[in-house]
MDAnalysis code that builds the backbone (N, CA, C; Angstrom):
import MDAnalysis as mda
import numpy as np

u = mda.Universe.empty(666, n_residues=222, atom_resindex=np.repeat(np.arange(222), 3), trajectory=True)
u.add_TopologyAttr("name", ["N", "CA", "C"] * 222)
u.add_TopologyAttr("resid", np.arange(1, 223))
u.add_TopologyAttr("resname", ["UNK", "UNK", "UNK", "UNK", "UNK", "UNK", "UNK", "UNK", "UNK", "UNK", "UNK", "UNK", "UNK", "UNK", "UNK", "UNK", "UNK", "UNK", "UNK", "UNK", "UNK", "UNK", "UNK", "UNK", "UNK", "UNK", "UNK", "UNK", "UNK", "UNK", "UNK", "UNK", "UNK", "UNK", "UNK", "UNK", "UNK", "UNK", "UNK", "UNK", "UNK", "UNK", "UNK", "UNK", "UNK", "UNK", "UNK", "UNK", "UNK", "UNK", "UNK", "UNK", "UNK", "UNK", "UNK", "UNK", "UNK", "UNK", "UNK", "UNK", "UNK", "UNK", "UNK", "UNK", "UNK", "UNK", "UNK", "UNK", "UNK", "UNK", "UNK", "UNK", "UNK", "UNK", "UNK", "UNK", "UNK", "UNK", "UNK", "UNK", "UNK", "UNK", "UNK", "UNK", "UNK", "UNK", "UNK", "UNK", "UNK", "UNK", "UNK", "UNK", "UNK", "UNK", "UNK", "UNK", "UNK", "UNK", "UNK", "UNK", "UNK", "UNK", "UNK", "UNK", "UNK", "UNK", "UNK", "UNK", "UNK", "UNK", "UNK", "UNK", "UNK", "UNK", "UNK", "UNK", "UNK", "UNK", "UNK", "UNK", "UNK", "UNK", "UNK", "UNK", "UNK", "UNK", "UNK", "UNK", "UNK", "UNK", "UNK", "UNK", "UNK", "UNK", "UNK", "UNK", "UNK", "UNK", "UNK", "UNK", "UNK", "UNK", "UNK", "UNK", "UNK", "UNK", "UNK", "UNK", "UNK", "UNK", "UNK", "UNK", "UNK", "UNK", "UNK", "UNK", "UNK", "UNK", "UNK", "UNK", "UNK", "UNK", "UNK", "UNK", "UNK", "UNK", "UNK", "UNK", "UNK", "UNK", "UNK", "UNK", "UNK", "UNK", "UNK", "UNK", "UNK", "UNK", "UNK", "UNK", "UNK", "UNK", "UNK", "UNK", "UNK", "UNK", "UNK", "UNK", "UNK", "UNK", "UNK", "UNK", "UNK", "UNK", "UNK", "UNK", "UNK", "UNK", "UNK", "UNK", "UNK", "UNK", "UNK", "UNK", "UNK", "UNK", "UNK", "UNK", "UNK", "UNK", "UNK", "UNK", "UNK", "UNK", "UNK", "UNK", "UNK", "UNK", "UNK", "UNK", "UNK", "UNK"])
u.atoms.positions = np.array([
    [-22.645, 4.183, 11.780],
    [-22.494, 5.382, 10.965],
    [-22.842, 5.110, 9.512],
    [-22.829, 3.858, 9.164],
    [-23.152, 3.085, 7.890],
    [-24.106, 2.525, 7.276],
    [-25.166, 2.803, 6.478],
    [-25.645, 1.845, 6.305],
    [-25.651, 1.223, 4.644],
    [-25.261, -0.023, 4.300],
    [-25.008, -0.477, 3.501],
    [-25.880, -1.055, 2.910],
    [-26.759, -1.159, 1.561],
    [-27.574, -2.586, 1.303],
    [-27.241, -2.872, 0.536],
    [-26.737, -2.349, -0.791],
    [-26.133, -2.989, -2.189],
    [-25.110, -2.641, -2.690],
    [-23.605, -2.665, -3.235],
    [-22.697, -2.020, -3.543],
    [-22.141, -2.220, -4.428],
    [-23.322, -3.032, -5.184],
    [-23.026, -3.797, -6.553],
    [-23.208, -2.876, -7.776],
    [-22.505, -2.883, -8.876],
    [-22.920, -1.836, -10.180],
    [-23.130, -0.483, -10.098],
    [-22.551, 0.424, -9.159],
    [-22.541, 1.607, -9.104],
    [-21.995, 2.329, -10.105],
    [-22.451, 2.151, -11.734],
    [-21.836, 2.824, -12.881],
    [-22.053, 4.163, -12.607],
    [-23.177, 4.372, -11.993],
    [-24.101, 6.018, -12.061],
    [-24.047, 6.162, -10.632],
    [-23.679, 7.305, -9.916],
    [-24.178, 6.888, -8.804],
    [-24.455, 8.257, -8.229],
    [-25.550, 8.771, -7.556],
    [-25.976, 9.962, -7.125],
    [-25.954, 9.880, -5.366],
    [-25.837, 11.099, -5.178],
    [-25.268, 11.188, -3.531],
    [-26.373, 12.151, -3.015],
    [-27.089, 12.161, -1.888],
    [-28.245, 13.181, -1.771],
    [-27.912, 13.389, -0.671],
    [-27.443, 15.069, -0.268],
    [-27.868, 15.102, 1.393],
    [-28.948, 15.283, 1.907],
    [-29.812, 15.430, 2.629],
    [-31.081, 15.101, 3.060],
    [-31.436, 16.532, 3.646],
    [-31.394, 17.619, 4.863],
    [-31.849, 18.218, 4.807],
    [-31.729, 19.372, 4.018],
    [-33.253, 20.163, 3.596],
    [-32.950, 21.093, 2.878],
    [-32.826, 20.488, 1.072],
    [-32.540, 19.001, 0.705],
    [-32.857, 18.443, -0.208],
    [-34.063, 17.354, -0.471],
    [-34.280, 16.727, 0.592],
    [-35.499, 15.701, 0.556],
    [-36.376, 16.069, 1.579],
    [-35.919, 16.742, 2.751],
    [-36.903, 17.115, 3.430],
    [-36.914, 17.845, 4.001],
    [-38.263, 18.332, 4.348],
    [-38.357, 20.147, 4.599],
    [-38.459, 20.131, 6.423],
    [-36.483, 20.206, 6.552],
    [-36.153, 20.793, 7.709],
    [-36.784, 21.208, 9.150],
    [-37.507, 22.563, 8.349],
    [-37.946, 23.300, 9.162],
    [-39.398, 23.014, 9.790],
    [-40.018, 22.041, 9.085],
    [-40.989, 21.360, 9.464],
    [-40.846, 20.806, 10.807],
    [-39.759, 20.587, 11.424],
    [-39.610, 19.988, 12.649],
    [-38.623, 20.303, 13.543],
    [-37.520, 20.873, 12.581],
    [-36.586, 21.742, 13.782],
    [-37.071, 23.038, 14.335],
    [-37.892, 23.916, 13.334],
    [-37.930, 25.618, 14.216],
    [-38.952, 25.109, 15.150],
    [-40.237, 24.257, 15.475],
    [-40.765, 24.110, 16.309],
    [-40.519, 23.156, 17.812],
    [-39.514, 22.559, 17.264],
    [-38.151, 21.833, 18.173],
    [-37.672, 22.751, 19.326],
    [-37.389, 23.841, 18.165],
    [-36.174, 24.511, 19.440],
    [-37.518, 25.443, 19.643],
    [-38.424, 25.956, 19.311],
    [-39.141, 26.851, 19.590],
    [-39.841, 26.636, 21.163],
    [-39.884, 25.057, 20.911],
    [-41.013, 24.811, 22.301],
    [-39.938, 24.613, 23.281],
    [-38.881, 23.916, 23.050],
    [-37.780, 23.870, 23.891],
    [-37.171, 24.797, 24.812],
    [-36.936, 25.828, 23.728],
    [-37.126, 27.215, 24.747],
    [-37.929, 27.368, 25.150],
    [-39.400, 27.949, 25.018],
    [-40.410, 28.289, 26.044],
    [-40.461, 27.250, 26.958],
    [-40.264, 26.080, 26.745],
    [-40.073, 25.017, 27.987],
    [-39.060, 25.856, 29.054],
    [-37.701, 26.302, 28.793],
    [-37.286, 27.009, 30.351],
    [-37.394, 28.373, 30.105],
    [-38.737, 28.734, 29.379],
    [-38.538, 30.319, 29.338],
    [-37.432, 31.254, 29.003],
    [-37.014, 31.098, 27.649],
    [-36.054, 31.385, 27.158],
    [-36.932, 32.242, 25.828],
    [-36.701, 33.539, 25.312],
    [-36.724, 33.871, 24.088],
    [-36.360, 32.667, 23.037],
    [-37.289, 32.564, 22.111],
    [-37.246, 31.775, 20.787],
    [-36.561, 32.367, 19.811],
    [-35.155, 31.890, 18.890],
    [-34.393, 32.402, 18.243],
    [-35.695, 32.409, 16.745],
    [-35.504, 33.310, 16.058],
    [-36.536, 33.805, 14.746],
    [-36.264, 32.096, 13.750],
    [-37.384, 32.085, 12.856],
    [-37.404, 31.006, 12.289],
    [-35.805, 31.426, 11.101],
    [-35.549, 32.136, 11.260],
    [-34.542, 32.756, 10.119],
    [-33.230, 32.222, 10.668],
    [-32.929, 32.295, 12.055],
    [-31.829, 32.144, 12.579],
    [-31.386, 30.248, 12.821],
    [-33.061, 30.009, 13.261],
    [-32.840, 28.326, 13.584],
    [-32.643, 27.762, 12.223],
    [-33.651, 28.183, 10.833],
    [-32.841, 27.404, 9.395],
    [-31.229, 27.731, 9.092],
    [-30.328, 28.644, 9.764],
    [-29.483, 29.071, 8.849],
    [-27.907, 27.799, 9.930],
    [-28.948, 26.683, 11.063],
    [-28.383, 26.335, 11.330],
    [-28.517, 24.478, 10.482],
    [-29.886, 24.688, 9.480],
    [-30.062, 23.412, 9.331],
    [-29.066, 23.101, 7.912],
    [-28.643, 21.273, 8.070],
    [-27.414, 21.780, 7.542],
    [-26.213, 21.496, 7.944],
    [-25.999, 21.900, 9.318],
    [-24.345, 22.324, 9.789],
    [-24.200, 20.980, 10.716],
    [-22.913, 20.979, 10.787],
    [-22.300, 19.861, 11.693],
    [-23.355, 19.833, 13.108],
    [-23.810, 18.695, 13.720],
    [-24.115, 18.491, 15.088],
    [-23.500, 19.297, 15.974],
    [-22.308, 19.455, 15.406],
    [-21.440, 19.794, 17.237],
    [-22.196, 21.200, 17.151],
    [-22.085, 21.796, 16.060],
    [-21.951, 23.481, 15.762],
    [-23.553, 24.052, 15.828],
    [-23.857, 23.161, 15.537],
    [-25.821, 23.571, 15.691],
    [-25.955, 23.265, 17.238],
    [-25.103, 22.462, 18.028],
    [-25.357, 22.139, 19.420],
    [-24.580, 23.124, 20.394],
    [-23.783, 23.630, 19.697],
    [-23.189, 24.439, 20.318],
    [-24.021, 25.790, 20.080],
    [-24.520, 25.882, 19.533],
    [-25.505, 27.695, 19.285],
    [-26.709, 27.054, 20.264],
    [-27.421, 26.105, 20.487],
    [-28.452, 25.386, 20.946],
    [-28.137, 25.916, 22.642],
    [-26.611, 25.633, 22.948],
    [-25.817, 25.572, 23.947],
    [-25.976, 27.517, 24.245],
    [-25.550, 27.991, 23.439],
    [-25.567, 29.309, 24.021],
    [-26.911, 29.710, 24.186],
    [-28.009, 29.592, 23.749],
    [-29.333, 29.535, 23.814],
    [-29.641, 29.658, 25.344],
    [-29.330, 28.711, 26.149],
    [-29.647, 28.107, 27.442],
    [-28.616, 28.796, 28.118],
    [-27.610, 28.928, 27.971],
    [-26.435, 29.549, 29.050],
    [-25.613, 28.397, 29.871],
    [-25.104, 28.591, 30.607],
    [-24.207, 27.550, 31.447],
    [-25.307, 26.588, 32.325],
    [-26.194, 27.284, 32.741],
    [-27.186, 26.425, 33.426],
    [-28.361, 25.530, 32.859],
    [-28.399, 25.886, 31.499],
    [-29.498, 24.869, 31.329],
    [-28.713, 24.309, 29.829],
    [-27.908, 24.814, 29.170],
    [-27.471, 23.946, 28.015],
    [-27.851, 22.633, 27.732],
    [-26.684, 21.800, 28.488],
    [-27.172, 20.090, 28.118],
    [-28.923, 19.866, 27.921],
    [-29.843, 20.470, 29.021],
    [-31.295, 20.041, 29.230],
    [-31.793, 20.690, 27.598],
    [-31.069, 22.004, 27.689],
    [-32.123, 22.373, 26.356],
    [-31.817, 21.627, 24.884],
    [-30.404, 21.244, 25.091],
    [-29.668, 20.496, 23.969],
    [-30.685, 18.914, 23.889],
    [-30.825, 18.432, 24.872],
    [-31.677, 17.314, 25.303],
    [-32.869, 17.412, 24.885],
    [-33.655, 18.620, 25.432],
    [-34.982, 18.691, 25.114],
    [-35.476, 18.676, 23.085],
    [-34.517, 19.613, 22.895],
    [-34.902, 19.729, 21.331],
    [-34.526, 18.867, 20.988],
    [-33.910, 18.206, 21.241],
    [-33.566, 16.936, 20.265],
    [-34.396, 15.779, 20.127],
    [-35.294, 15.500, 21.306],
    [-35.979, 14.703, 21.414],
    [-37.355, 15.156, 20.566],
    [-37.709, 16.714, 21.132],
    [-38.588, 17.053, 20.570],
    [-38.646, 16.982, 18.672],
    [-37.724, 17.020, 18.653],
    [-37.327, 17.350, 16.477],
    [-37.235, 15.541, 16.526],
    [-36.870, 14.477, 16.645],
    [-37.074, 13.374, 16.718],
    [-38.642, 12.612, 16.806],
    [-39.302, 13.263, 17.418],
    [-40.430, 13.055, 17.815],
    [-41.645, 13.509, 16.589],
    [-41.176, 14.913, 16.390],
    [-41.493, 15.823, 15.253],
    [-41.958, 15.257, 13.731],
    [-40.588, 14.475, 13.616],
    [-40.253, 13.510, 12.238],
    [-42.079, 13.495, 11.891],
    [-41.672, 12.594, 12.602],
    [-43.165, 11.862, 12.249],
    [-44.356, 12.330, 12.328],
    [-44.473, 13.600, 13.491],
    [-46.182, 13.985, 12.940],
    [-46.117, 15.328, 12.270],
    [-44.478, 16.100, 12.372],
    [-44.894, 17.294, 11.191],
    [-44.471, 16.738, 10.146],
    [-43.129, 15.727, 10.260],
    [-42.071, 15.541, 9.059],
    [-42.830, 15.689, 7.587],
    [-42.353, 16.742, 6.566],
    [-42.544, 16.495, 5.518],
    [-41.444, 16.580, 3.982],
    [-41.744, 15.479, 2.974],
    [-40.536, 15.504, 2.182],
    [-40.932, 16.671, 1.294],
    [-39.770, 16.982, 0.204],
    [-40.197, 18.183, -0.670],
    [-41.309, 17.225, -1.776],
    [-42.006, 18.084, -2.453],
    [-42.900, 16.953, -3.558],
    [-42.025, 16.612, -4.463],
    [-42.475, 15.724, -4.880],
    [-41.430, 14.725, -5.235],
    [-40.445, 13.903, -5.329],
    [-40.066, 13.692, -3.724],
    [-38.944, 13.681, -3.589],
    [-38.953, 12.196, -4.044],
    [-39.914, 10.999, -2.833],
    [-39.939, 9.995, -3.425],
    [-40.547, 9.181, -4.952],
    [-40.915, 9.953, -5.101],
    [-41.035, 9.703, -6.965],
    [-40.059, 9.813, -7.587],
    [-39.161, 10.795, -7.585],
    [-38.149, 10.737, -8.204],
    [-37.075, 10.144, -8.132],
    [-36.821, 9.531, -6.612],
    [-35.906, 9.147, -6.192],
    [-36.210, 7.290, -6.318],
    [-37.578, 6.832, -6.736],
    [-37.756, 5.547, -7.316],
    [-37.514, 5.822, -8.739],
    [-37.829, 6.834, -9.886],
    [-37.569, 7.076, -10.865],
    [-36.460, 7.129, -11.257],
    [-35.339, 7.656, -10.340],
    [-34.248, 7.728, -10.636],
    [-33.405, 5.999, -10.416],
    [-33.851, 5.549, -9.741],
    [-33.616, 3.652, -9.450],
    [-34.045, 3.102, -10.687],
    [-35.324, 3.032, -11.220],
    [-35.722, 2.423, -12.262],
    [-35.172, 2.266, -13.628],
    [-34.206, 3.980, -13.765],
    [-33.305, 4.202, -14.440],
    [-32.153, 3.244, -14.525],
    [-31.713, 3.110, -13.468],
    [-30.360, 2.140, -13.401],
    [-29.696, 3.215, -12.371],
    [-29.798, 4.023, -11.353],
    [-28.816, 5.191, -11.332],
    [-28.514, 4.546, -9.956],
    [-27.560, 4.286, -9.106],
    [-27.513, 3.985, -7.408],
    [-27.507, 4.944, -6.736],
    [-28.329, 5.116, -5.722],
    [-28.559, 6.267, -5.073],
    [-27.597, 5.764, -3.712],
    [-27.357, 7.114, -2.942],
    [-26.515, 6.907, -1.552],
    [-27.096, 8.534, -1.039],
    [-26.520, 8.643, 0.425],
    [-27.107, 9.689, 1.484],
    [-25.687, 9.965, 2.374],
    [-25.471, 11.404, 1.952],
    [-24.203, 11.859, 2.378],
    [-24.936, 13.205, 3.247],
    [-24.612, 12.949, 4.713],
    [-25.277, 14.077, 5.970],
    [-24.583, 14.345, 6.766],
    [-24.556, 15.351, 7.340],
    [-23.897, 15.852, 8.625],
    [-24.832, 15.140, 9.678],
    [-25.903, 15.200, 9.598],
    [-27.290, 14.750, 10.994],
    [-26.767, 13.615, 11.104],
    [-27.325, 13.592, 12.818],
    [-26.928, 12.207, 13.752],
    [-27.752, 10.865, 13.247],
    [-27.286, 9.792, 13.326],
    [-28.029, 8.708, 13.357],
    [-29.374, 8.368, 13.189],
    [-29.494, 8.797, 14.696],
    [-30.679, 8.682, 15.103],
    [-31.870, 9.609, 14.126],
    [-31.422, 10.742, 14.335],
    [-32.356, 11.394, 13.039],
    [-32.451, 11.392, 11.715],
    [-31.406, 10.921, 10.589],
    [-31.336, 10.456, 10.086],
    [-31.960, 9.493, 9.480],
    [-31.866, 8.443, 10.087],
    [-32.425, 7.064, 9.980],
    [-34.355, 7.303, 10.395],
    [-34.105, 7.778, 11.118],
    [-35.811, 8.304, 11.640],
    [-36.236, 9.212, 10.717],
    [-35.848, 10.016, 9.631],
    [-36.306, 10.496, 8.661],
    [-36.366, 9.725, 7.561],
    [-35.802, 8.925, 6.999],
    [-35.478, 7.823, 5.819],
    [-36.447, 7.089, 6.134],
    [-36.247, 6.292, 7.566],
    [-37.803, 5.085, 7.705],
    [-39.148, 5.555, 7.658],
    [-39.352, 6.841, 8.553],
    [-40.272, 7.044, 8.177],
    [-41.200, 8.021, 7.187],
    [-40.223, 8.301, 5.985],
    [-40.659, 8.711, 5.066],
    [-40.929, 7.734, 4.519],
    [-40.145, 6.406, 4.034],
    [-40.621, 5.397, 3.628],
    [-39.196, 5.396, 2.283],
    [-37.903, 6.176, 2.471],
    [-36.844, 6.190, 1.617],
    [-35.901, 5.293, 2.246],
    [-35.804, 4.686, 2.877],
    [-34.685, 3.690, 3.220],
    [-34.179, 2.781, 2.391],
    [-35.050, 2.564, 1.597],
    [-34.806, 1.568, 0.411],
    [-34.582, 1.900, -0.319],
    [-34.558, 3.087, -0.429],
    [-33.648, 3.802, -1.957],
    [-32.269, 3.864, -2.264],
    [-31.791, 3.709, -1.153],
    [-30.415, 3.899, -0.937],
    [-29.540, 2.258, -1.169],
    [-28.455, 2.453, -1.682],
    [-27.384, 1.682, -1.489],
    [-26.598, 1.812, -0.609],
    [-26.258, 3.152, 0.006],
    [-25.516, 3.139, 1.263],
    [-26.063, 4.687, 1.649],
    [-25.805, 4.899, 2.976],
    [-26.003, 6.044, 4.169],
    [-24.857, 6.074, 5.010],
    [-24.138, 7.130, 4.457],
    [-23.097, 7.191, 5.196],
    [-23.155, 8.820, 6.027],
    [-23.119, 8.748, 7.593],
    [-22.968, 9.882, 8.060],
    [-21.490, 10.246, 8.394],
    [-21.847, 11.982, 8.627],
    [-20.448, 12.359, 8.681],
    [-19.666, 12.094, 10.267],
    [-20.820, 11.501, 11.609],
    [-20.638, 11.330, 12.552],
    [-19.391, 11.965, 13.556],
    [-18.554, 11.647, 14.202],
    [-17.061, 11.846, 15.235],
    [-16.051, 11.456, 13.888],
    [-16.407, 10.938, 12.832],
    [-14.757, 9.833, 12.648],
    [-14.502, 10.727, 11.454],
    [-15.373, 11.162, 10.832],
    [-15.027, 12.072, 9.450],
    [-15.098, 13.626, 9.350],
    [-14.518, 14.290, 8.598],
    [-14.191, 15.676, 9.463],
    [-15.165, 16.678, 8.540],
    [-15.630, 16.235, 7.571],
    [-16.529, 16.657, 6.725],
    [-17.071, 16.314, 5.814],
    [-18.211, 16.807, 4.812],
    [-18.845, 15.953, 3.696],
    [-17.872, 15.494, 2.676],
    [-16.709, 16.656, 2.049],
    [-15.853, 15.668, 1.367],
    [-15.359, 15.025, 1.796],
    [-14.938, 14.343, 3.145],
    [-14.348, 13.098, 3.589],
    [-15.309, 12.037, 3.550],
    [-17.017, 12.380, 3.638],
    [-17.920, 11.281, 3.468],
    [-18.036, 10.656, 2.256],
    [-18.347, 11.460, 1.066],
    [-18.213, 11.766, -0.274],
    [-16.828, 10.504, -0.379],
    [-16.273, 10.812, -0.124],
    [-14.887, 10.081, -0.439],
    [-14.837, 8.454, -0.058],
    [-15.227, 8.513, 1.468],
    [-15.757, 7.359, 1.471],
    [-16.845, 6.381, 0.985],
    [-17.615, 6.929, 0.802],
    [-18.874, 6.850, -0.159],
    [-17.789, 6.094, -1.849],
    [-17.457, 6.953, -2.046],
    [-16.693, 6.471, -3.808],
    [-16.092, 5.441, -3.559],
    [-15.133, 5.025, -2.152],
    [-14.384, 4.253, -1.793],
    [-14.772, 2.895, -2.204],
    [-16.143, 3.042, -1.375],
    [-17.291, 1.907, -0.665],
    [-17.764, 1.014, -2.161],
    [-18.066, 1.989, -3.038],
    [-19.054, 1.635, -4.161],
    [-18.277, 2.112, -5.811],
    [-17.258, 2.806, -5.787],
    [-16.994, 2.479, -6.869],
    [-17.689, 3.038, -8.084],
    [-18.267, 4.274, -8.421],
    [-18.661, 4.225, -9.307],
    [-17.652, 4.680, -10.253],
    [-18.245, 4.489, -12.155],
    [-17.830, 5.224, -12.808],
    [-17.937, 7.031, -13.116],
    [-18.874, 7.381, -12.849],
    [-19.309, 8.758, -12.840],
    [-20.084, 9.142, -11.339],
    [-20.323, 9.980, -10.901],
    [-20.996, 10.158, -10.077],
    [-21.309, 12.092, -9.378],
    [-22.674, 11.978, -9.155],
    [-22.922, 13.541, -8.961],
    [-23.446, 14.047, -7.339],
    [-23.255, 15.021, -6.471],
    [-24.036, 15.179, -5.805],
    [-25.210, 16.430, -5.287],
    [-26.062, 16.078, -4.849],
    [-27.704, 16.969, -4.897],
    [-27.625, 17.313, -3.322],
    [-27.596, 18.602, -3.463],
    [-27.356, 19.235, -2.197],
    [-28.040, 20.595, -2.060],
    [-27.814, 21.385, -0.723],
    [-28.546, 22.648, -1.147],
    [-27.223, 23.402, -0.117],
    [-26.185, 23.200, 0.501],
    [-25.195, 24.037, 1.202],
    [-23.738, 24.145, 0.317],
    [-22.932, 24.699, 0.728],
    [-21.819, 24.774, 0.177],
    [-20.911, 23.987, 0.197],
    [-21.087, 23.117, 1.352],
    [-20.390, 21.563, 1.979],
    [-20.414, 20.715, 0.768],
    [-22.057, 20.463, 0.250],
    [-22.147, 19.385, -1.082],
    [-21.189, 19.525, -2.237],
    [-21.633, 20.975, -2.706],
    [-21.275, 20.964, -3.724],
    [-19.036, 21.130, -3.859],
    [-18.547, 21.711, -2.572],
    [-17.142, 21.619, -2.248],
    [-17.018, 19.885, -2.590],
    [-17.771, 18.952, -2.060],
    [-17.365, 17.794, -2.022],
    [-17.564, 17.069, -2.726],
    [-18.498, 17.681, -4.113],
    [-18.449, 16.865, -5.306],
    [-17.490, 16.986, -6.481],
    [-17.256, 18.713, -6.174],
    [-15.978, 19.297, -6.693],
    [-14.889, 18.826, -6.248],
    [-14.333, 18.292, -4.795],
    [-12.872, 18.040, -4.838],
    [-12.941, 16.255, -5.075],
    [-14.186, 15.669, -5.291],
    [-13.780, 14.592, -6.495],
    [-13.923, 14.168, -7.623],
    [-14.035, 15.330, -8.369],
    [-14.148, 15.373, -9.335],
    [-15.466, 14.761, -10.019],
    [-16.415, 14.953, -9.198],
    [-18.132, 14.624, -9.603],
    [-18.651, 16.119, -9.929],
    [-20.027, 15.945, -10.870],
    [-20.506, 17.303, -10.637],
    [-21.229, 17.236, -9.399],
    [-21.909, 18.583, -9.243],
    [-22.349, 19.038, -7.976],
    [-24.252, 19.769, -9.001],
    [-24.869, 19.503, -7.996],
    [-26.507, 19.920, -8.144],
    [-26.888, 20.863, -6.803],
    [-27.076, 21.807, -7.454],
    [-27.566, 22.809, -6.133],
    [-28.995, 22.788, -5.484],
    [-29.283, 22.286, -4.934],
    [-31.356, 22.125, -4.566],
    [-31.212, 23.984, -3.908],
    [-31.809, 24.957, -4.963],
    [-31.992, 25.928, -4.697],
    [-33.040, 26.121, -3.864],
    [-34.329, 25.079, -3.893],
    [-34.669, 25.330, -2.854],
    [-35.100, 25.040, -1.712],
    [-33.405, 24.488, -0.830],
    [-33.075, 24.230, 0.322],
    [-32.883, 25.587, 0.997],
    [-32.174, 25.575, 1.622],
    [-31.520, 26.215, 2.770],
    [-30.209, 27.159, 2.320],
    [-29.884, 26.947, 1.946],
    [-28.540, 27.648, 1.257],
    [-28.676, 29.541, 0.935],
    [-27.295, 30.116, 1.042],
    [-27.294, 30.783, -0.135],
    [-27.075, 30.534, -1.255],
    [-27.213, 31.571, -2.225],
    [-27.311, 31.411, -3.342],
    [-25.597, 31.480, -3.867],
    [-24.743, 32.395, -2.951],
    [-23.124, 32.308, -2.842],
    [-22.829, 31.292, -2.951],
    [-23.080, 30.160, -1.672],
    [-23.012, 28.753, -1.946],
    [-23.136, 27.974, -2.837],
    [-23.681, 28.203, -4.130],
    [-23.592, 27.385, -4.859],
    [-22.870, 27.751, -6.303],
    [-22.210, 29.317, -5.968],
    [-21.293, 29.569, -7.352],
    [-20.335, 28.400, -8.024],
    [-20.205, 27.544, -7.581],
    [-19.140, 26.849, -8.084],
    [-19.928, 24.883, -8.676],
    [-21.339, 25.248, -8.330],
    [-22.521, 24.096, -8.880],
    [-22.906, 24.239, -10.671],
    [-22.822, 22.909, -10.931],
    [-22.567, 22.879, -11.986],
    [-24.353, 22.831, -12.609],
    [-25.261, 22.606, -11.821],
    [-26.518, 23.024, -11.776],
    [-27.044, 23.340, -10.481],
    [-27.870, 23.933, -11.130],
    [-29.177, 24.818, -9.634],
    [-30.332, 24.063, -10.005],
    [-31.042, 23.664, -9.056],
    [-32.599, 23.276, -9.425],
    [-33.367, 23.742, -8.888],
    [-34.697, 23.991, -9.058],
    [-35.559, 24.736, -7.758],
    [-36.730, 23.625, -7.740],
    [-36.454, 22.580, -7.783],
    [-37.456, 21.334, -7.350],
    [-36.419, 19.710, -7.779],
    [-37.123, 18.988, -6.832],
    [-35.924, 17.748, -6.791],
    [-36.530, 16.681, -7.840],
    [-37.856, 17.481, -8.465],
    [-37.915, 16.485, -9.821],
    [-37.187, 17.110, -10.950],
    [-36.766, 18.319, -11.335],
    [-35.474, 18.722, -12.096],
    [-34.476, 17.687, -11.903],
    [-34.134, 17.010, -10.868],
    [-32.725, 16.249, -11.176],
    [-32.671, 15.386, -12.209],
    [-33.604, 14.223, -12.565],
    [-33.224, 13.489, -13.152],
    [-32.553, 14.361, -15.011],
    [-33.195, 15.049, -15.108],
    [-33.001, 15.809, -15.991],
    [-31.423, 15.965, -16.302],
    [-31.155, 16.840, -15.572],
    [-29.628, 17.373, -15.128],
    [-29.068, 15.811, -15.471],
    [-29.419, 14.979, -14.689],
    [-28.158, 14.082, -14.826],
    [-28.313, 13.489, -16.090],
    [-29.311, 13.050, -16.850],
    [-28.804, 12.554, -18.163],
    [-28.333, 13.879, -19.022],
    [-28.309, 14.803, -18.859],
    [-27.754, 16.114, -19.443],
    [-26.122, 15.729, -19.453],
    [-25.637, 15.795, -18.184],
    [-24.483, 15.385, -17.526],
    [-23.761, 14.431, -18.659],
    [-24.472, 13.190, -18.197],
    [-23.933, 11.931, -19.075],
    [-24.681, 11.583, -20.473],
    [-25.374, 12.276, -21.189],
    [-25.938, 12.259, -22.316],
    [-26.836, 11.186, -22.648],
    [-27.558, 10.832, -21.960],
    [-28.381, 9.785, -22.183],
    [-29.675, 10.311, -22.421],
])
């Protein structure tokens, strides 16, 4: 559920959830579930309905996946898309521009980066490697079975590493709740996935993920 590489000097430390902030989602999930269904001849839910699940806990996106199929084909269709959006990564997967520029820019700075997600493992990690961001990170912590939500990841995350200040870059209402109940600011990636409700309580909005570095020396005055 962990992945750790450095946990040293976390004075600064920025928290990114990944879909909807580094990478564009829908690039590989609406055509996931799209073919998945026509695989057992099932109506395709609108591209509107499959983003408003990207984002949400595994169980809860698997469980709408689940009503999709009905009692008889659930698990297979739950199976099928998953493999298919796994598979996806790599020949639609795409990050937002800039993501990895900024996110070495923001290293070069001194800042420690970490990856706070609801997504499984497996996808996860298959989006990070093969974008080529794995190395950006000091730690990847998912929200997996053991933690009950992003502020419990968030939390562990501070636990782990210790910083003095720290912010997180998100685009749902989950992020920014969980930068707020520890007392970090919160960055809204306006343009993720989110409403715009969701982020009343963000202490910035951005509408591109090279705005961040900005924001954060704003933050801490540098």
């Amino acid at each position: 559920m962990a992945h750790v590489t450095n946990s040293s000097d976390a004075s600064r430390l920025v928290i990114f959830d990944v879909d909807g902030t580094l990478f564009q989602t829908e690039q590989v999930t609406v055509p996931a579930v799209t073919q998945a269904c026509r695989a057992f001849h099932l109506e395709p839910p609108s591209r509107d309905e499959i983003c408003s699940y990207v984002g949400a806990r595994v169980e809860d996106y698997e469980v709408w996946l689940a009503r999709l199929g009905g009692p008889g084909l659930a698990s297979e269709l739950i199976e099928t898309a998953n493999r298919l959006e796994l598979g996806f990564i790599r020949e639609y997967g795409r990050l937002y521009p800039g993501t990895r520029e900024t996110l070495r820019l923001l290293k070069e700075e001194g800042f420690v980066l970490a990856v706070c997600s609801n997504g499984s493992e497996p996808y996860i990690h298959e989006v990070l490697n093969t974008h080529g961001l794995m190395d950006c990170f000091s730690m990847v912590l998912l929200r997996g079975t053991l933690l009950a939500d992003k502020t419990a990841v968030v939390g562990a995350i501070l636990d782990a590493l210790r910083p003095r200040a720290f912010a997180v870059v998100g685009d749902r209402e989950g992020d920014i709740t969980a930068a707020r109940a520890h007392q970090g600011y919160a960055i809204a990636a306006a343009y993720g996935y989110g409403d715009p409700s969701e982020w009343k309580d963000a202490d910035a909005l951005v509408q591109s993920i090279g705005e961040v570095p900005g924001c954060l020396r704003g933050f801490w005055g540098l």
